[in-house]
Short mmCIF file of the C-alpha atoms (twelve columns), coordinates in Angstrom:
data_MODEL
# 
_entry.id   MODEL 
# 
loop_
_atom_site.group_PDB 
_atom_site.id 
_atom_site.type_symbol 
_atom_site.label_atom_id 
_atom_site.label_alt_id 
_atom_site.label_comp_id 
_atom_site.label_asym_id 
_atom_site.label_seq_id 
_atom_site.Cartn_x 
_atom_site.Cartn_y 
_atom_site.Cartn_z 
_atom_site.pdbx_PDB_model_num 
ATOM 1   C CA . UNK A 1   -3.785  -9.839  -8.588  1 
ATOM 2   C CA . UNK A 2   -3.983  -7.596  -11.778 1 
ATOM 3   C CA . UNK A 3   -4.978  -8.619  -14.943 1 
ATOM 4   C CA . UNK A 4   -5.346  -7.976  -18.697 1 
ATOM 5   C CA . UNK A 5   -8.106  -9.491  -19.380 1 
ATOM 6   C CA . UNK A 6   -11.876 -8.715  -17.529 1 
ATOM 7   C CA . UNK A 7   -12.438 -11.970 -14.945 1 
ATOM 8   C CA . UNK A 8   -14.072 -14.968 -15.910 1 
ATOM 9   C CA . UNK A 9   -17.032 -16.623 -13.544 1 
ATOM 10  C CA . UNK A 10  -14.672 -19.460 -13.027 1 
ATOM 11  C CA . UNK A 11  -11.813 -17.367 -12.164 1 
ATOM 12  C CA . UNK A 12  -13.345 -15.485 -9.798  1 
ATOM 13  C CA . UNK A 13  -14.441 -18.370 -7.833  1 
ATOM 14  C CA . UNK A 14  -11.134 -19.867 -8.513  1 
ATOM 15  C CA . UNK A 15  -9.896  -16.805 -7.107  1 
ATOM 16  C CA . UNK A 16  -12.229 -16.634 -4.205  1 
ATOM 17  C CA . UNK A 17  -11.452 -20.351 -3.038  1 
ATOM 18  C CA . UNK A 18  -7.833  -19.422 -2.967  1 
ATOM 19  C CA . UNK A 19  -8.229  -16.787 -0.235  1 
ATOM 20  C CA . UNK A 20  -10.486 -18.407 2.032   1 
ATOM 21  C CA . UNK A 21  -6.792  -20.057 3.029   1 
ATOM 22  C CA . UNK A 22  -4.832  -16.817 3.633   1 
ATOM 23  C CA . UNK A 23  -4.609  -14.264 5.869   1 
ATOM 24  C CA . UNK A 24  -5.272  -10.942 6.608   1 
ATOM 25  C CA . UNK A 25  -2.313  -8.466  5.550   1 
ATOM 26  C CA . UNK A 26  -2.050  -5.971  8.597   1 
ATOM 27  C CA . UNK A 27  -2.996  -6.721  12.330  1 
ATOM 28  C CA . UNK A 28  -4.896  -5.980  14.457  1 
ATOM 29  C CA . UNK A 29  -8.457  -6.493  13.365  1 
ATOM 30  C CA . UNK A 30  -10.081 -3.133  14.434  1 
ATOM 31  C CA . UNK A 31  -7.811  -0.427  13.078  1 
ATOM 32  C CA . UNK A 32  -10.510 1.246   11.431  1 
ATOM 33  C CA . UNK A 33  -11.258 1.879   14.979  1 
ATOM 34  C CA . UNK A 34  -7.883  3.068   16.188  1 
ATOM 35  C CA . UNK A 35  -6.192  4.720   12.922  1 
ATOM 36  C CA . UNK A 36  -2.924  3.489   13.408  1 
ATOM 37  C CA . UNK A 37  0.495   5.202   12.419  1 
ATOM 38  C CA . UNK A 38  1.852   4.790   8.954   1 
ATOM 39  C CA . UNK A 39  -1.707  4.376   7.473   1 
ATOM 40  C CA . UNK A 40  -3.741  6.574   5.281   1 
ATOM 41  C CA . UNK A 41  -6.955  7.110   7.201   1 
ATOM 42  C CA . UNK A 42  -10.055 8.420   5.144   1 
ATOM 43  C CA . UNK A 43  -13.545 9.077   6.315   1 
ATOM 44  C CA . UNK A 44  -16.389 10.071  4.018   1 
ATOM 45  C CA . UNK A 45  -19.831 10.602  5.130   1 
ATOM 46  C CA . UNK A 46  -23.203 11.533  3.810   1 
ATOM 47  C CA . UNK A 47  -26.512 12.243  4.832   1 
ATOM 48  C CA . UNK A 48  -29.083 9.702   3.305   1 
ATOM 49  C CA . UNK A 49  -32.881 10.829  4.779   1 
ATOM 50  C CA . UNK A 50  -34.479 10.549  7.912   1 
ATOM 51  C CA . UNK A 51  -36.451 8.121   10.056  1 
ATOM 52  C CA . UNK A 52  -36.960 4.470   10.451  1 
ATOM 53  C CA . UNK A 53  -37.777 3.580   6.813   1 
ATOM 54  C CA . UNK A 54  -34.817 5.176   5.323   1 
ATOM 55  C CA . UNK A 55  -32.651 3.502   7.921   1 
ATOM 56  C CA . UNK A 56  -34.239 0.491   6.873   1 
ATOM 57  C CA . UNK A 57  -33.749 0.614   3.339   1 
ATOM 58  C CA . UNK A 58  -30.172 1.379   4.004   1 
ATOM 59  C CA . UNK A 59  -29.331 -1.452  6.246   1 
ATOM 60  C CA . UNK A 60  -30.756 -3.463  3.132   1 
ATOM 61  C CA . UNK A 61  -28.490 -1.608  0.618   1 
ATOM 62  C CA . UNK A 62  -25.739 -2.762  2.380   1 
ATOM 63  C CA . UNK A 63  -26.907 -6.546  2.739   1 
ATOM 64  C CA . UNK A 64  -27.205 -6.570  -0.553  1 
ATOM 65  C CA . UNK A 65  -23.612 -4.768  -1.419  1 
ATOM 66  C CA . UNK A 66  -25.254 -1.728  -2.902  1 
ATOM 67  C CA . UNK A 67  -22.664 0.487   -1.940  1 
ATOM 68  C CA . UNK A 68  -20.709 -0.994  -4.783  1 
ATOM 69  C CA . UNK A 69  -23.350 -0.978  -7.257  1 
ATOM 70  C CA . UNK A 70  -21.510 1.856   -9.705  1 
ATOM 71  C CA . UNK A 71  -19.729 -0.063  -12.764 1 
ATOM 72  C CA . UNK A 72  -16.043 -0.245  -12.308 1 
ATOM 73  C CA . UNK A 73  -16.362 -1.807  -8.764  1 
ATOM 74  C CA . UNK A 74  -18.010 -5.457  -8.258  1 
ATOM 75  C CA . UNK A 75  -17.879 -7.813  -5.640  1 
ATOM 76  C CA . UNK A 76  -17.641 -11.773 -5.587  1 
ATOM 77  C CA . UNK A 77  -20.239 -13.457 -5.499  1 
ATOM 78  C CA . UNK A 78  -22.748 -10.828 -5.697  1 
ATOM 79  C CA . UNK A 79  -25.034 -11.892 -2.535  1 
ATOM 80  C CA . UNK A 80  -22.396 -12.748 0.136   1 
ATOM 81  C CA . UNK A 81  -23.671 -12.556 3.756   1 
ATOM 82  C CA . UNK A 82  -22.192 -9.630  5.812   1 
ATOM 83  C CA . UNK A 83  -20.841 -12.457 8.939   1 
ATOM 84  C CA . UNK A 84  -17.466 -12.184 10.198  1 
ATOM 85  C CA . UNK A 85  -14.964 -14.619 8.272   1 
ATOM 86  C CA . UNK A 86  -17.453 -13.920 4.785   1 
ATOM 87  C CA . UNK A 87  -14.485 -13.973 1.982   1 
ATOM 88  C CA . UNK A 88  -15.136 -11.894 -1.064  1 
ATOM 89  C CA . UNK A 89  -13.110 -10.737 -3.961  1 
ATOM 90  C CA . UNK A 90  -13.542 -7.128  -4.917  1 
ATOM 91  C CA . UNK A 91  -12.965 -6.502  -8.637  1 
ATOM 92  C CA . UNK A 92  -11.885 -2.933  -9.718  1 
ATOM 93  C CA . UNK A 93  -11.784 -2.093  -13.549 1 
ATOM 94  C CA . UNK A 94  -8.746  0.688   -14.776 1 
ATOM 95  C CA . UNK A 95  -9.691  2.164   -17.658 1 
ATOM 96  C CA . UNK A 96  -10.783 -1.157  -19.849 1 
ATOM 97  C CA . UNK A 97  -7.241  -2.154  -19.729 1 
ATOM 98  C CA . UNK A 98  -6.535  -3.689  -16.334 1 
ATOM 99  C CA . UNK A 99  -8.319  -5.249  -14.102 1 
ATOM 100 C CA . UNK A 100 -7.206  -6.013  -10.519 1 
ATOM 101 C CA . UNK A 101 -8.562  -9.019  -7.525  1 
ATOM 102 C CA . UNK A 102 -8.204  -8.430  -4.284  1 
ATOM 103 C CA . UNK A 103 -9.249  -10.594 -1.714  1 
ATOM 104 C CA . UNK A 104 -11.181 -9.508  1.250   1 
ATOM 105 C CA . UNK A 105 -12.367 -11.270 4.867   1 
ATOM 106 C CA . UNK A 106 -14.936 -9.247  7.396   1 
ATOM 107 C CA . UNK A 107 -13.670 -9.305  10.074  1 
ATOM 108 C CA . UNK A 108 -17.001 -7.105  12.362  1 
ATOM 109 C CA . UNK A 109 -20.242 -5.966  11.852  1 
ATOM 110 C CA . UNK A 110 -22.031 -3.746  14.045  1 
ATOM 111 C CA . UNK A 111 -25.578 -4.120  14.800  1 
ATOM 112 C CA . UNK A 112 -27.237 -2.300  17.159  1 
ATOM 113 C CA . UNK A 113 -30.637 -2.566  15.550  1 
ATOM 114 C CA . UNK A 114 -32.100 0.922   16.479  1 
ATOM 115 C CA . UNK A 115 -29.092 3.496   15.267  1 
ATOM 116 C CA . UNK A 116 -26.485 1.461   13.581  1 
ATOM 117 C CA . UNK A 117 -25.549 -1.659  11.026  1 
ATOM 118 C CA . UNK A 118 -22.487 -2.204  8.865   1 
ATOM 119 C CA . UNK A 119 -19.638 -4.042  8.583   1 
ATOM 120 C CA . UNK A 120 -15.652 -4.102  8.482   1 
ATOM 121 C CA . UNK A 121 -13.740 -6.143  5.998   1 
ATOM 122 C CA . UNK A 122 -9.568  -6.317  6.153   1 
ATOM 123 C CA . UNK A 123 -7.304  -6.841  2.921   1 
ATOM 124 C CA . UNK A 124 -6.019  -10.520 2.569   1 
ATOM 125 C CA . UNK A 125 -2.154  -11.058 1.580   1 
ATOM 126 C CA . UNK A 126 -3.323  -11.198 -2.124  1 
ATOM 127 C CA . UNK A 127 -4.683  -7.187  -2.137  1 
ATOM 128 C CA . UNK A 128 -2.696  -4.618  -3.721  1 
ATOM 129 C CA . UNK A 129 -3.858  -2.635  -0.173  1 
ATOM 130 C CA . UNK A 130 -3.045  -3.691  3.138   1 
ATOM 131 C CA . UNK A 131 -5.702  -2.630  5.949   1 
ATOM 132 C CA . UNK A 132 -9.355  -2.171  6.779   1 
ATOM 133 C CA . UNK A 133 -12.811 -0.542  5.667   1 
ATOM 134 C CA . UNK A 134 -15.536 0.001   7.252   1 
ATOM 135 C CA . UNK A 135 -19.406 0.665   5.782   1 
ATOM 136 C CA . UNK A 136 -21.508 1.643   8.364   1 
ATOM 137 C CA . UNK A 137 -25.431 2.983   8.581   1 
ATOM 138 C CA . UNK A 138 -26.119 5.155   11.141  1 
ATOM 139 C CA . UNK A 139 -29.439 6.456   12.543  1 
ATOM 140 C CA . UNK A 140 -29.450 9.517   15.423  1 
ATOM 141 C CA . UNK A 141 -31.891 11.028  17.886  1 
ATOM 142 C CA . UNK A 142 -33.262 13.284  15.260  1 
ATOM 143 C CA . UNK A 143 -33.850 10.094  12.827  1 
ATOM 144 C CA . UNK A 144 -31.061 11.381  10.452  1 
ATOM 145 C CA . UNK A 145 -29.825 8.447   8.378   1 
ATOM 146 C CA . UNK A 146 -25.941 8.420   7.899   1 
ATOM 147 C CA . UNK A 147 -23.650 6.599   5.460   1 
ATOM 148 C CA . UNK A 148 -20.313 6.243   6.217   1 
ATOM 149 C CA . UNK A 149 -17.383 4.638   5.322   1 
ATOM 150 C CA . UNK A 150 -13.775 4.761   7.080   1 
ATOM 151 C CA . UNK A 151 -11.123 3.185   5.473   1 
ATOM 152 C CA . UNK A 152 -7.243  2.501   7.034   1 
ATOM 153 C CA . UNK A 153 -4.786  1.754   3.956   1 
ATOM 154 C CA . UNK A 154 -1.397  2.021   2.701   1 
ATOM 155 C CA . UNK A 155 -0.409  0.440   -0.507  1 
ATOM 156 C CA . UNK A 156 1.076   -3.462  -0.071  1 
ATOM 157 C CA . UNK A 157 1.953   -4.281  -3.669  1 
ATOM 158 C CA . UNK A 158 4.498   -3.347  -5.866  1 
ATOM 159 C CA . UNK A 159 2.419   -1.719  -8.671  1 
ATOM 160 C CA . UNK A 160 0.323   -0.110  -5.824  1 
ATOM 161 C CA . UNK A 161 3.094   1.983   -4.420  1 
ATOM 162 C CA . UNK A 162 4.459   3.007   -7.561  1 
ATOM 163 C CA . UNK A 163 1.479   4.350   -8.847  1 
ATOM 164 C CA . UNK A 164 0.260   5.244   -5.086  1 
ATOM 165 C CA . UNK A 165 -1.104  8.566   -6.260  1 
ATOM 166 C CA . UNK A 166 -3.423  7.375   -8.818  1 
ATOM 167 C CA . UNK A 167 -3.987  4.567   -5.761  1 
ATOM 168 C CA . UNK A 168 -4.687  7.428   -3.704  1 
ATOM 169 C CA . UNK A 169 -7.135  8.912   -6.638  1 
ATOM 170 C CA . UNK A 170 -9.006  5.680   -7.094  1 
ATOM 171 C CA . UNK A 171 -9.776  5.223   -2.875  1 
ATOM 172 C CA . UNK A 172 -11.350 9.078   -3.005  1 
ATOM 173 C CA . UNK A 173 -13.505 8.288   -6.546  1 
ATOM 174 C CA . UNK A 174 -14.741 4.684   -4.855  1 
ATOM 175 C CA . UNK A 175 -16.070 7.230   -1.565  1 
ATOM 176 C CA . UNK A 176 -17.317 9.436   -3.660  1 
ATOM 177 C CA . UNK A 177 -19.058 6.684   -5.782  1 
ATOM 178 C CA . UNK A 178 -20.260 4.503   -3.060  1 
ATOM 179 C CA . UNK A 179 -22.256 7.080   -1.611  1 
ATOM 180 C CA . UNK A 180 -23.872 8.157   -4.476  1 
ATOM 181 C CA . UNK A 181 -24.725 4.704   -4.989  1 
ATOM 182 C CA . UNK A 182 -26.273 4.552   -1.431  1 
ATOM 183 C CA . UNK A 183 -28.199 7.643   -2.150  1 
ATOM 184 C CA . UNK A 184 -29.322 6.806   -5.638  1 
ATOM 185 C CA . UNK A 185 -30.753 2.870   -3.788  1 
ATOM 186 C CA . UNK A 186 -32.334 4.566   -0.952  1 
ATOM 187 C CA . UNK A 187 -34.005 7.318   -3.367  1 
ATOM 188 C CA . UNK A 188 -35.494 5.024   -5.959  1 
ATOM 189 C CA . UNK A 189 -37.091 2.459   -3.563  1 
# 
């Protein structure tokens, strides 16, 4: 949904209570696992510290969305738990003159409590983007800390494959974004 106008409180919730109803735009739940053809498949990942603490701290980041904590990305409502089925709607700002709301269900999380935690959400029919992203926090036998995200898109509406380059722009400056935001929480706590 794209707008002129910066969301209201009431239509965000509006908007989130509309997509708890619909249904995810691609199939099957997982592709971020299986990069299927006819999908854009991006994976960005960054080192974040080392040993248990900073693992810690990161697992927390992402409970508490921090990975979108950078100004012209916020998600609805702010606190939502990371459980499978969780609907959220993901605002994204375009230069102060349109907005767009697209609506998102997770669909996994992985939580092996020693080396990994994150979570997977999938576009819902009323995303400009059809597919899946994943955010995950990883810890290995060396105690480096990892953030990474792998998203599997391709453009679903109209105004997203016509301007699909500056789509395509937008997906690399929210990687780009997000980790910096990971590394900025994890470096000020």
């Amino acid at each position: 949904m794209f707008l002129t106008h910066r969301p209201t409180g009431s239509e965000l919730e509006s908007f989130v209570t509309q997509s708890a109803d619909l249904s995810l735009s691609y199939h099957p739940i997982g592709i971020t696992k299986e990069h299927p053809a006819g999908y854009s498949v991006d994976i960005a990942k960054a080192l974040l510290g080392r040993g248990r603490t900073v693992f810690t701290r990161a697992q927390e980041a992402l409970k508490e969305w921090r990975q979108m904590d950078f100004g012209w990305v916020q998600v609805f409502p702010p606190n939502s738990p990371l459980a499978p089925g969780t609907v959220v709607a993901v605002q994204i700002e375009h230069h102060r003159r349109l907005w767009s709301l697209n609506g998102c269900r997770i669909v996994y999380s992985v939580d092996d409590r020693e080396s990994s935690f994150g979570f997977a959400y999938g576009t819902l029919t009323n995303h400009a983007e059809m597919g899946e992203e994943l955010f995950e926090i990883s810890m290995n036998d060396l105690e480096e800390v990892t953030y990474r995200i792998c998203a599997v898109s391709k453009p679903r509406a109209l105004l997203a494959r016509i301007g699909y380059p500056y789509a395509r722009y937008s997906q690399a400056r929210f990687r780009r974004d997000s980790i910096a935001a990971m590394k900025r929480h994890i470096d000020n706590r």
